[in-house]
Structure formats: structure tokens, C-alpha cells
C-alpha positions in Angstrom: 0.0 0.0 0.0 1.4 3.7 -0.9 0.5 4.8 3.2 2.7 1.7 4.0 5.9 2.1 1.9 5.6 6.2 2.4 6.1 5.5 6.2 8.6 2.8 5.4 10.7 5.1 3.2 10.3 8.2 5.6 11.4 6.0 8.6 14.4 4.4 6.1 15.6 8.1 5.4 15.4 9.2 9.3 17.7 6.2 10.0 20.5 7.2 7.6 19.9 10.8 8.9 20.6 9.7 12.2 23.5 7.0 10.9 25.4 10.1 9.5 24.9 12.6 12.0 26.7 9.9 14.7 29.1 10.0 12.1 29.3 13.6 12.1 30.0 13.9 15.8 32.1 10.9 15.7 34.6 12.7 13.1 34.1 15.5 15.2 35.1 14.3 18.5 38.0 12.3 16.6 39.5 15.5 15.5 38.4 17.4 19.1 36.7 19.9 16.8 34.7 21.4 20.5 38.6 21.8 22.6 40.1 23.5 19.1 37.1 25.6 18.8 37.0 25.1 15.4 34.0 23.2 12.8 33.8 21.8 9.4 33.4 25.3 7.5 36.7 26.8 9.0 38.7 23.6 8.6 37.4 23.0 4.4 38.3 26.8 3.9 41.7 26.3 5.7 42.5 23.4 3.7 41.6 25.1 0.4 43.9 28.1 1.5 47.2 25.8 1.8 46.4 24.2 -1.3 46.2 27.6 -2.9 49.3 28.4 -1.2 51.8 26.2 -1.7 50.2 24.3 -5.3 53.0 26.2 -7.1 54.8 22.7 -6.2 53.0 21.0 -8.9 54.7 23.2 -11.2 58.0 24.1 -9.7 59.2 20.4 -8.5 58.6 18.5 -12.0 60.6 21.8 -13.6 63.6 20.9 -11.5 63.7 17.1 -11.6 63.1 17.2 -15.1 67.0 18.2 -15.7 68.0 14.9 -14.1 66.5 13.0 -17.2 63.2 12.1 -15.3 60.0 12.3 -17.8 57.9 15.2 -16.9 54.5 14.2 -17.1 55.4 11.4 -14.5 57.0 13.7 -12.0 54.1 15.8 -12.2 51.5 13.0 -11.3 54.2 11.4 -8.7 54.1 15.3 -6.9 50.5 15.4 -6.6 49.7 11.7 -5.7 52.3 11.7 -2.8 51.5 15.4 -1.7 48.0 13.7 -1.2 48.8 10.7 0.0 51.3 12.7 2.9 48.5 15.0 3.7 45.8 13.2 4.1 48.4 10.9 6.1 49.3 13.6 8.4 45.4 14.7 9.0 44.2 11.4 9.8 46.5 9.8 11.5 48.7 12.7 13.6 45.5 15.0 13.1 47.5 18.4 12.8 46.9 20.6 10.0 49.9 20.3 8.5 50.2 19.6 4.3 52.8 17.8 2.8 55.0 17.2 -0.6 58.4 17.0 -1.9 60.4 19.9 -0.6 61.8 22.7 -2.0 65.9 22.6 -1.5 65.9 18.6 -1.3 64.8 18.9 -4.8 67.2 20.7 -5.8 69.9 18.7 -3.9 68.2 15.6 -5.7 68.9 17.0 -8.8 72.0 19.9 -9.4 74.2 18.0 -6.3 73.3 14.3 -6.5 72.3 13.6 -10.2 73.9 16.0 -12.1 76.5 17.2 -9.6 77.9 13.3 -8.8 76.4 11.7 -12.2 74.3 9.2 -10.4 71.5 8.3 -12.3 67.9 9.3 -10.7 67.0 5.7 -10.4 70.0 5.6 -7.7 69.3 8.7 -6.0 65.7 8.1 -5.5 66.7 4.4 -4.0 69.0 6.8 -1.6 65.8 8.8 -1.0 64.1 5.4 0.1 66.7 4.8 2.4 66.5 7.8 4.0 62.8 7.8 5.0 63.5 3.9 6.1 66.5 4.9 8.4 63.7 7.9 9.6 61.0 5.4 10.5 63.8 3.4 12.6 65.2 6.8 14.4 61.5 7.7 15.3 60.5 4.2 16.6 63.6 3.5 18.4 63.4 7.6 19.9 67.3 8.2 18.5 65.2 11.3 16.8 64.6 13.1 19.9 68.7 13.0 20.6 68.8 14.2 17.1 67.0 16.8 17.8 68.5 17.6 21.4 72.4 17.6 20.0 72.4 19.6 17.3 73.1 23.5 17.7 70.0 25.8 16.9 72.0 28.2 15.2 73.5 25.8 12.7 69.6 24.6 12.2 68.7 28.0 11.0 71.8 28.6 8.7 71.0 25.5 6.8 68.0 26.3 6.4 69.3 29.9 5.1 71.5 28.4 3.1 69.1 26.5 1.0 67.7 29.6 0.6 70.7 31.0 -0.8 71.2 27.6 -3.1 67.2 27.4 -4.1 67.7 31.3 -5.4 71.0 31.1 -7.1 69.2 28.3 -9.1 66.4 30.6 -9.6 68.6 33.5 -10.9 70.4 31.3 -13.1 66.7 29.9 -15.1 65.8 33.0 -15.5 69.0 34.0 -17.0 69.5 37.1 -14.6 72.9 35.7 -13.5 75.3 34.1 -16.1 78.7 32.1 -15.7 81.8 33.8 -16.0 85.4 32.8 -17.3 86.2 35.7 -15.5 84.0 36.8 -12.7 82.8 33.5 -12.3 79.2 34.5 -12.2 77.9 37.5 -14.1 74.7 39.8 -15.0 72.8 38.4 -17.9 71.3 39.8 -20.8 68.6 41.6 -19.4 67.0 42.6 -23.4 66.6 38.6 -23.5 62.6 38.2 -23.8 62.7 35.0 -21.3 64.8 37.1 -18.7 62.5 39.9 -19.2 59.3 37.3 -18.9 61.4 36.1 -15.8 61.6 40.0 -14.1 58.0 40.1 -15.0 57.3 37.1 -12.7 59.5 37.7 -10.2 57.7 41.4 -9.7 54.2 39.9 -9.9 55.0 37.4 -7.2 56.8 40.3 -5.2 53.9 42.7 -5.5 51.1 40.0 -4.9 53.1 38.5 -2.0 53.2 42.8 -0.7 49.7 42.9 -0.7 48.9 39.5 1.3 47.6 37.7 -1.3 48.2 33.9 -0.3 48.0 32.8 -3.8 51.2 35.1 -4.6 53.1 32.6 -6.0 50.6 30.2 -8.2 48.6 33.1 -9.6 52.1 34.9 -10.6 53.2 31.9 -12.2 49.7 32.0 -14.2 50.3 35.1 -14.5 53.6 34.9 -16.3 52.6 31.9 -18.2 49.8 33.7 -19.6 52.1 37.0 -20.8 55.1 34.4 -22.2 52.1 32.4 -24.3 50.9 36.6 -25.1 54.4 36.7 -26.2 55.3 33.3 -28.1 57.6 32.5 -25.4 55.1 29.2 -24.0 55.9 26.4 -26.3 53.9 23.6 -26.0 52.4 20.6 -27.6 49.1 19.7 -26.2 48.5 16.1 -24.9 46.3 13.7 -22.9 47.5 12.6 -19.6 46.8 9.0 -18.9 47.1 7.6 -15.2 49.2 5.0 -17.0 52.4 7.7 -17.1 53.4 7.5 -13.7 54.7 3.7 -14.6 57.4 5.9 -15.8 59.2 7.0 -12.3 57.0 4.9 -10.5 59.0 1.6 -8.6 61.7 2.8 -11.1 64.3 3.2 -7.8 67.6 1.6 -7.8 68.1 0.7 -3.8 70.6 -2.3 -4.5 72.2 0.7 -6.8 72.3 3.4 -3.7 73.4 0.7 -1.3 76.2 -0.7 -3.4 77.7 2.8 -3.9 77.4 3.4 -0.2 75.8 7.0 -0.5 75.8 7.4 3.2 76.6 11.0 2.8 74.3 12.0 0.5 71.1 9.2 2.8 72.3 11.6 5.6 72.1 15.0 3.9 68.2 14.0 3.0 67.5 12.6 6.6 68.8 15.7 8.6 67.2 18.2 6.1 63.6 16.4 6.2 63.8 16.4 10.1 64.8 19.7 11.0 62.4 21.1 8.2 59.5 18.6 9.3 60.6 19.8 13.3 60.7 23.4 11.9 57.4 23.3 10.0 55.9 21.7 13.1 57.3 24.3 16.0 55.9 26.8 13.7 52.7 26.0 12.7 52.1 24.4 16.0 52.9 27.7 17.7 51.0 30.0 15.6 47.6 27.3 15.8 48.1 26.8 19.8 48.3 23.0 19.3 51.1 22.3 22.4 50.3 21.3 25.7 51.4 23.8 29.2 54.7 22.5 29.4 55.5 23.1 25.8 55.5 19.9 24.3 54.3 18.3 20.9 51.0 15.9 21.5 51.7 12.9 19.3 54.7 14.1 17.8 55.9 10.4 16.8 52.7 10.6 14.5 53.7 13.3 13.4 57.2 12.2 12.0 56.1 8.7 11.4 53.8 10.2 8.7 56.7 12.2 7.4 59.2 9.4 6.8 56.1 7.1 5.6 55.4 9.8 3.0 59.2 10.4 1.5 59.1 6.6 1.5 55.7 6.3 -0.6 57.4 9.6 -2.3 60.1 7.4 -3.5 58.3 4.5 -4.3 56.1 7.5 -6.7 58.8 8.6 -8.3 60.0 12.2 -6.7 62.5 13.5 -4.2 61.7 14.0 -0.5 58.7 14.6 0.7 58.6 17.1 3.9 56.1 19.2 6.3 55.4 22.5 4.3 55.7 25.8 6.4 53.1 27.3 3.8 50.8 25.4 5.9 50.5 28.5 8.1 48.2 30.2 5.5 45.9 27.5 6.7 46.5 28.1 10.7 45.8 31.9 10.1 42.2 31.3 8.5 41.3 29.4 11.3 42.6 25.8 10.3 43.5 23.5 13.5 42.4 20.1 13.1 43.6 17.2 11.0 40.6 18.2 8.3 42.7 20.9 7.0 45.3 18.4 5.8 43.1 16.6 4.4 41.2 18.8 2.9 44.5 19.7 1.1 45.3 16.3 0.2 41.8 15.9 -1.6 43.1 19.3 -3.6 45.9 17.4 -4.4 44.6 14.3 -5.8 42.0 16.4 -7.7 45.0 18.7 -9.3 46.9 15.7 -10.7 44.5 15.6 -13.9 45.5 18.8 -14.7 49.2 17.5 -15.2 48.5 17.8 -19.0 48.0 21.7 -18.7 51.6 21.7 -15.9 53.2 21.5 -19.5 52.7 24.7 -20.6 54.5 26.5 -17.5 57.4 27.5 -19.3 61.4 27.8 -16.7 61.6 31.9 -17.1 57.6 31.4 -14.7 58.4 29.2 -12.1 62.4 30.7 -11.8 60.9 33.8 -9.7 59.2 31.4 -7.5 62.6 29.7 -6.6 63.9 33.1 -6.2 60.9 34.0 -3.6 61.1 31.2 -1.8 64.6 31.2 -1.3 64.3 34.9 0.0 61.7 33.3 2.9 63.7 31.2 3.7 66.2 33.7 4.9 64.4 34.6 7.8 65.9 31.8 10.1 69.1 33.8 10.0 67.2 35.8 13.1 67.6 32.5 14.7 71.2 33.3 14.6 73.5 34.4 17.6 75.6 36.5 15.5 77.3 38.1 18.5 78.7 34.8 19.4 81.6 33.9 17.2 81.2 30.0 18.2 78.0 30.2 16.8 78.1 33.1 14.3 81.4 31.7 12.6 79.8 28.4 11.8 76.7 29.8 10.7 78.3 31.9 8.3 80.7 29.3 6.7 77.1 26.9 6.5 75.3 29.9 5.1 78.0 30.6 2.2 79.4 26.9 1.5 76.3 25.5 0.6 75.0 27.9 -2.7 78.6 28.4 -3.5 79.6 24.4 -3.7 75.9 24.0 -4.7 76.3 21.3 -2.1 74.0 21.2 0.9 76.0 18.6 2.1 79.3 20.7 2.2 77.4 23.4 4.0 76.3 20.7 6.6 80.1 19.3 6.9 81.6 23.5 7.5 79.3 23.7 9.8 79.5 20.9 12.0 83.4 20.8 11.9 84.4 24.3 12.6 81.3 24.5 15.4 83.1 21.0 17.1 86.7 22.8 16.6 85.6 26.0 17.8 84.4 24.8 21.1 87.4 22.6 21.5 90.0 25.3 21.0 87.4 27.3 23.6 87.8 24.6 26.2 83.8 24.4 26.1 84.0 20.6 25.4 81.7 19.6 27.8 79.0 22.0 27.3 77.9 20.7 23.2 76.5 16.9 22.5 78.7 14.3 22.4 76.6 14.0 19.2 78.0 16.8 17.5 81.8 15.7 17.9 80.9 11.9 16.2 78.7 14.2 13.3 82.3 16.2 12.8 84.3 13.0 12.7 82.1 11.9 9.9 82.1 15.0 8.3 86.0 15.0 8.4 86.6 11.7 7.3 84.2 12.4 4.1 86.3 15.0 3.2 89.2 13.4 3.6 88.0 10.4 1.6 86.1 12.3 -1.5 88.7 15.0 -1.4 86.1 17.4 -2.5 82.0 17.8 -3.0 
């Protein structure tokens, strides 16, 4: 009878109402939405503002690891799928709103130091990448990263992270064409009539100016923004095509291990390790600070979550086909809309996934719009050197030798070794031996013995 199923259909319907409001609050409680204050609208929003912010990834990471021979429409499906896959990671599991994806300076270590610096294939380098976030996983569930952490100097922690600053806009400078080698000189001015060095200014003041007015989107909509005047121009040149999920078989399970192992790249295993902890611990002191996500005393609820998902994501990263994947500080755009639950993340993550079947359109992003991005970035990165005691020459001396060594050896790794040697040496000759980390003095051994043994870079 039509009375009979009506009511049958109208109680059926107020069950699944009921069935997905539990699952509402359940979420809700899950991710403590009532003690963070915070609700679904906020955390959706938030999670669409880090996208915004830090998508220039999907066009800047598969124009650097392009030069190591990697195919390009691969590396742009392997950035989106594992800046998903780390994000939603991070929100579900360690439930902080912090995105994910392979990070700026470790990509360009992957690429000018390792591949094309050392000539090992990308194959190799990425099975050195997998061993890093294995030997990551085993310092967090062992707790050797905490005396990590604890032993090494603050002040050398913000100069390498200056320092990839440094390296990440010298590479900038040099794809645009706004700084040149010289026989002479050894670096020089360009040609600034050149129409890709002039599209190249054009971005670089479009990102400036955007990022001067707060607009969170500076950097993707300037690189839209350039791509658009270079295709005004005939400086985009590109060959439509249709992107097929297929494509990522190209870097995907393509990593050498046996390769990275047998060549014993300890150096190069360590240089990705300590990079992606101190910018994951970084990332996470400031985000965590800004959101009010630490407990009285100052500590990090569930930070071996938290790092667990970060070494399980440059290992999935690997496995993908792209270089380290690390916490991303652009995850603060987020925090300041009102993002502070896990949501956010994964809100981002979903963003992610979504963008990879635009990779056809990534293409068309031409090196002179995505050089002033490198150049921008680097230049945030330079505010760590307030981290700096610059009045202490123990600390100051090292600083500046990390600071300088790593853009000018393009090695991050150099940077790392000036650092921790003449730091150690320093506080020896100052009879302070006592006062630093045993830690530090085994880290200098190392570092002395690997110059000793590759005689340079």
C-alpha cells in the first residue's frame, strides 16, 4: 500500500539521517573539533587556502627534476599523488593541519648536487631517498630522533635552512638568465633585453607585489600570471596532450636501492634525513605555535605521529617517483584562517589528488615562470638567520661558513660538513668541550673523514 511504503521510506531516510549525524559527531570528537574551537566550514576553507598556497609545487618540483632525465608528465602525477597521500596521512592519523609534498631545496639537492653534480642516475638517488625515510622510520621508533633533535646547535639549524635559501635562489637566478657564468667573474649579470629574462623579471615582480599585498596565492597566480604573458608573447611552447594515469609507470617503482646501497651514498642518505627532520621539526614548532596545538609545558601531543607520517610519505614519495617529501611551512596560510584540526590536511590532500589531472596543462609552464618562485622562496627562507647568535663567534662563525658553502659548492652537504666541523673545533680550542652533544663531535668525525675520503664535494 502507498501509506505503508511512504512510512517505510520516511522512517528508512530518518535512520540514515541519524546514521550520518553519529558519524558527524564521531569525526568531530576524533578530530576534538569542541577543545580547538573550530568546525567543518573553517577547517574546508583552511585546507583550500594551503592548497592555494603552496600548489605552485606541482609546477616548480617536476621543472627541477626534469634536468636529471626524469620524464615530466610522471613527475608531475608522482608530486600530486604523494602530496595527497602525505597529507591526508598527516590529517588522519597525527591529526594536525599540516600539508605535505616533496620539498623545495631537497629537490634541488636531488637534482643539481646528486644527479647532475655526482652523475648518479635518478634511479639511484631516488633508491637513496628510500633509504633515508627507512633509516627515519627506525630513528622515530627507536626515539634516537629526539637526541637528534636535542644535539644539534639551533643556530647551525637555521643557517642551513638559510643556506638553502641561498642555493634554491641562485638556481632561480640562473633559469631565468638574470645571472650568467663567467670565465672571469665567475658568475655575471645576464642579458637583461633577452625576452625569457624579461618574462622572468615580469614574474619575479608579480610574485613580489602580490606576496606585498597578502595575497596567499602570490606565488601560483604569478606563475599563471607569467605563463599567460610568455604564451601573449610566443615564449610558451607547447604541444598539447592527454595525460593518462598509466604515465606514472614511468618513475613509479623505477628506484635503484641495490644501486644506492652498493655505492654506499651514506653522505648523500644523511644529507636528505637531517634536512627532512629539521624542516618537518621546523614546519611543526611553527605552525604548531601559531595554531596553539602544544600542551602547558610546551610539548608536541603525538609528535611520533607526526614524524612517522613524514618518513612514511618520502618513502611512498620514492616508491612515486619524486624526491623528498617534507612538512610544508606554507601550511601557516591555513592556521591563520582558522585551520586547526587534521581536516585541514586533508582537505589539502583531496586538492591534491583532484589537481593531478590537470598535469597535461603543468606543461605549458614555461622555466623563465616558475624561476621567480625559486627566487621568492629562497628569500623566505632567509628569515631563520634571526635564529642566529651572531654576536657569538662560536656560533656566528659556523653559521656563516654553512650559510655561504652551501649555494657556492651548490652542495648542501658541504654546507652541513663547515658547519659541524668548525662549530666541534671551535668549542674545543674554547675549552667548552663539555657543554655541546657528544653527538655533534661523532657528526664532525664523519664530516672529516668524508672529506678526507672524496677530497672534495
Amino acid at each position: 500500500m502507498p501509506g505503508i511504503r511512504t512510512g517505510n521510506t520516511n522512517a528508512g531516510s530518518s535512520r540514515r539521517i541519524t546514521h550520518n549525524n553519529e558519524m558527524i559527531a564521531r569525526l568531530e570528537r576524533y578530530f576534538e573539533f569542541a577543545r580547538l574551537g573550530t568546525n567543518w566550514k573553517t577547517e574546508i576553507l583552511a585546507g583550500l587556502t594551503t592548497f592555494v598556497t603552496m600548489a605552485y609545487i606541482v609546477f616548480v618540483n617536476p621543472s627541477i627534476l626534469r634536468e636529471t632525465g626524469m620524464p615530466f608528465q610522471a613527475v608531475v602525477a608522482a608530486t600530486c599523488l604523494c602530496a595527497a597521500f602525505g597529507s591526508i596521512l598527516m590529517g588522519a592519523v597525527a591529526r594536525y593541519p599540516i600539508a605535505l609534498a616533496p620539498g623545495m631545496g631537497l629537490n634541488a639537492y636531488f637534482t643539481y648536487t646528486v644527479v647532475k653534480g655526482l652523475g648518479i642516475p635518478w634511479q639511484t638517488a631516488l633508491g637513496a631517498v628510500f633509504l633515508s625515510g627507512i633509516a627515519f622510520l627506525i630513528l622515530t621508533l627507536v626515539g634516537v630522533r629526539q637526541l637528534i633533535v636535542k644535539a644539534i646547535p639551533r643556530d647551525l639549524y637555521a643557517a642551513v635552512a638559510a643556506g638553502i635559501g641561498l642555493f634554491i635562489a641562485l638556481i632561480g637566478l640562473r633559469n631565468a638568465g638574470i645571472i650568467v657564468p663567467s670565465a672571469a667573474t665567475l658568475v655575471t649579470l645576464g642579458n637583461m633585453r633577452d625576452p625569457n629574462t624579461l618574462l622572468a623579471l615580469f614574474g619575479l615582480l608579480a610574485i613580489a607585489g602580490l606576496s606585498a599585498w597578502r595575497v596567499r596565492a602570490a606565488m601560483l597566480i604569478g606563475i599563471l600570471l607569467t605563463t599567460l604573458m610568455g604564451a601573449v608573447f610566443g615564449l610558451v611552447h607547447w604541444t598539447p596532450g592527454v595525460y593518462r594515469f598509466s604515465d606514472l609507470a614511468a618513475t613509479a617503482g623505477q628506484l635503484d636501492i641495490r644501486g644506492a646501497w652498493n655505492l654506499g651514498l651514506a653522505g648523500i642518505v644523511f644529507v636528505f634525513l637531517f634536512v627532512d627532520l629539521f624542516d618537518n621539526v621546523g614546519t611543526l614548532v611553527g605552525v604548531g605555535t601559531s595554531a596553539g596545538l602544544f600542551d602547558a609545558d610546551g610539548e608536541i601531543p603525538r609528535v611520533r605521529e607526526i614524524l612517522l607520517c613524514d618518513a612514511t610519505a618520502t618513502v611512498a614519495g620514492s616508491l612515486m617517483g619524486t624526491s623528498t617529501v617534507t612538512s610544508y611551512i606554507e601550511s601557516a596560510a591555513g592556521v591563520a584562517v582558522g585551520g586547526r584540526s587534521g581536516v585541514t590536511s586533508i582537505v589539502t590532500g583531496l586538492l591534491f589528488l583532484a589537481a593531478m589531472f590537470l598535469a597535461p596543462l603543468v606543461g605549458a609552464v614555461p622555466a623563465a615562470a616558475t624561476a621567480p618562485a625559486l627566487i621568492v622562496v629562497g628569500s623566505l627562507m632567509l628569515a631563520h638567520l634571526s635564529e642566529v647568535d651572531w654576536v657569538d663567534p662560536v656560533k656566528a662563525i659556523p653559521a656563516f661558513l654553512t650559510l655561504i658553502t652551501i649555494p657556492l659548492t651548490f652542495s648542501i652537504a658541504n654546507g652541513l660538513g663547515f658547519g659541524f666541523t668548525s662549530y666541534a673545533l671551535l668549542k674545543i680550542v674554547r675549552g667548552e668541550i663539555r657543554s655541546t652533544h657528544w653527538l655533534v663531535y661523532v657528526l664532525a668525525a664523519l664530516f672529516i673523514a668524508r672529506f678526507v675520503y672524496l677530497g672534495a664535494g
